[in-house]
C-alpha positions in Angstrom: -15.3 -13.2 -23.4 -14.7 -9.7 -21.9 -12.9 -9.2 -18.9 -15.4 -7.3 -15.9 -13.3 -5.1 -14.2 -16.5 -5.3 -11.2 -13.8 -6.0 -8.5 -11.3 -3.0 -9.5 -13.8 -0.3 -9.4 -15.0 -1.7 -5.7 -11.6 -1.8 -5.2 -11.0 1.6 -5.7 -14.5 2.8 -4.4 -13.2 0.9 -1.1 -9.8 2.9 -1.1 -11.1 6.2 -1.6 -13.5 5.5 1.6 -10.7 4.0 3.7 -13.3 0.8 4.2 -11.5 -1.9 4.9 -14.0 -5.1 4.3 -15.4 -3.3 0.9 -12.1 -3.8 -0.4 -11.8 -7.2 1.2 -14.7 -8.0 -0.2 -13.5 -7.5 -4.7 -10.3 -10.1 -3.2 -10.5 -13.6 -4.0 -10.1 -15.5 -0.9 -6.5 -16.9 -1.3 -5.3 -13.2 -2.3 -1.5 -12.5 -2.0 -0.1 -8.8 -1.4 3.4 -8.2 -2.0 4.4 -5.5 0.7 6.0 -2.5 -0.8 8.0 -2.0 1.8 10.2 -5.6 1.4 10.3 -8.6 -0.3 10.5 -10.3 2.4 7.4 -11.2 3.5 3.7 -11.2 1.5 0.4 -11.3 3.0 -1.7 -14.4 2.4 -5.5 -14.9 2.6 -8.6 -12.7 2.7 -7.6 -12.5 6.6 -4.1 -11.3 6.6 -5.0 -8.7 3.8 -7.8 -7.5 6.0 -5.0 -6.8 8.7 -2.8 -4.8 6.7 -5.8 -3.0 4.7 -7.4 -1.9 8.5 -3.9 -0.3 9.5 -2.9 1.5 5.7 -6.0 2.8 4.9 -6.2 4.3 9.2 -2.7 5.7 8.5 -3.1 6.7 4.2 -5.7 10.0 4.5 -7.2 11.3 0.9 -6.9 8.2 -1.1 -7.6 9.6 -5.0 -7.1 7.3 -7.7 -5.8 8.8 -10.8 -5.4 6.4 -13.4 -6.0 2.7 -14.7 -5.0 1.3 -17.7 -5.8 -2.7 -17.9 -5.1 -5.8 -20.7 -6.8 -8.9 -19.7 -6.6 -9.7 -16.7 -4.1 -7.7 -15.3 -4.6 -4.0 -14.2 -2.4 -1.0 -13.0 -3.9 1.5 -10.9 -2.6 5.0 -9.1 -3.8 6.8 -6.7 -2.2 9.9 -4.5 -2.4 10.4 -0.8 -1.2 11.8 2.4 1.0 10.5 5.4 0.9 13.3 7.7 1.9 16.4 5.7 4.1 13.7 3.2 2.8 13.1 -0.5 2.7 10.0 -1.3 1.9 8.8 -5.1 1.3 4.5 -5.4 1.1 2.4 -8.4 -0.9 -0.9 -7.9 -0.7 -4.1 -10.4 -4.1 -6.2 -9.8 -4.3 -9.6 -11.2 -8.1 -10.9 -11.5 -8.9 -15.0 -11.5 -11.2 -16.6 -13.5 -14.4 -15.3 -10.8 -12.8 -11.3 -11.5 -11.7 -11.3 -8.0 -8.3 -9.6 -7.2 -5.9 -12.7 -6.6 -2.5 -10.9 -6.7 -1.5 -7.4 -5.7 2.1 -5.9 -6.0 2.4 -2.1 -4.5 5.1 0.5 -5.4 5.2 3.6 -3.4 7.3 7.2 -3.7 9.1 8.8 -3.0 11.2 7.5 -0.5 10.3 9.5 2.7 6.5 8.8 1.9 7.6 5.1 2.0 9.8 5.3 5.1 6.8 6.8 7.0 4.6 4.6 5.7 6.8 1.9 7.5 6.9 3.7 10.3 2.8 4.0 10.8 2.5 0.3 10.0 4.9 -1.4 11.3 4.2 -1.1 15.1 0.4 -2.0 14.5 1.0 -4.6 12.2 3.9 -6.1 15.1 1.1 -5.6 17.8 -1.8 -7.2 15.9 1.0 -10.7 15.3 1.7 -10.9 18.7 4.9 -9.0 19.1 5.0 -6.2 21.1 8.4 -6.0 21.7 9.2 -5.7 17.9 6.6 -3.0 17.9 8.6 -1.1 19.7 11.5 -1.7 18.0 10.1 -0.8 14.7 9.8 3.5 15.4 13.8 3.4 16.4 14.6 1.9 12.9 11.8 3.0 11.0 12.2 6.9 12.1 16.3 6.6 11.7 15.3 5.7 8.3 12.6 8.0 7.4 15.0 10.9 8.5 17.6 10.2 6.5 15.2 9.7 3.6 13.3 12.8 4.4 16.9 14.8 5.0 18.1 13.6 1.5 15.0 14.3 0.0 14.9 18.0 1.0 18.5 18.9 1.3 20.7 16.7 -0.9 18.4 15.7 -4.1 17.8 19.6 -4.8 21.7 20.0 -5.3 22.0 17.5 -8.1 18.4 18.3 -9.9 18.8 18.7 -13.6 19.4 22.5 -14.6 
């Protein structure tokens, strides 16, 4: 039988348009997201995916898929995007279940600064939607002391040792 790929091209349509519930709607409903951001934690369920899609997509502007390249039921896709006036590039990994719905999704951002601002957009909604204010505003002190180092090694450091 051959795989439909129905789910990954809503998916993606969903991205592009920053709409939330279109790309709830290609997730099976005991999805799992592995943050990019740590290991730590995953988001479970139609419900908790909703959450985090409704603050990435409101903080990730000009969502443009590049690339897929699929085998069976797994599928990799890329896109590039903005946070703020930082590039950011993401490669996803889709698993489908039986129905074609997405049932696993593992994200990898770059670079680093891209991913550090990313953290620090999310995080304080994300706190505030679970009920914890206080760790909401903890989040910009450690998140930003991050994403300047990041950003600092990215544009002052990195170009020293770049291959000549």
């Amino acid at each position: 039988m051959d795989q439909s790929y129905d789910s990954v091209a809503a998916w993606r349509t969903a991205g592009e348009a920053g709409d939330a519930a279109g790309a709830v709607a290609a997730l099976s409903p005991d999805v799992t997201v592995v943050s990019p951001i740590t290991e730590q934690f995953t988001f479970q369920g139609r419900q908790q995916v909703r959450t985090l899609l409704e603050v990435a997509l409101a903080a990730i502007d000009d969502i443009t898929y590049t690339d897929q390249v699929a085998e069976g039921r797994t599928v990799a896709l890329f896109y590039e995007a903005q946070v703020g006036a930082v590039r950011l590039y993401e490669a996803q990994r889709l698993r489908l279940d039986a129905d074609g719905l997405i049932s696993d999704i593992t994200l990898y951002v770059r670079p680093l600064p891209a991913l550090t601002l990313l953290m620090a957009r999310l995080g304080p909604d994300l706190a505030r939607r679970n009920g914890q204010p206080g760790l909401a505003r903890l989040i910009p002190l450690a998140s930003g002391a991050m994403h300047s180092m990041a950003a600092t090694g990215e544009r002052r450091i990195m170009p020293r040792v770049a291959p000549r």
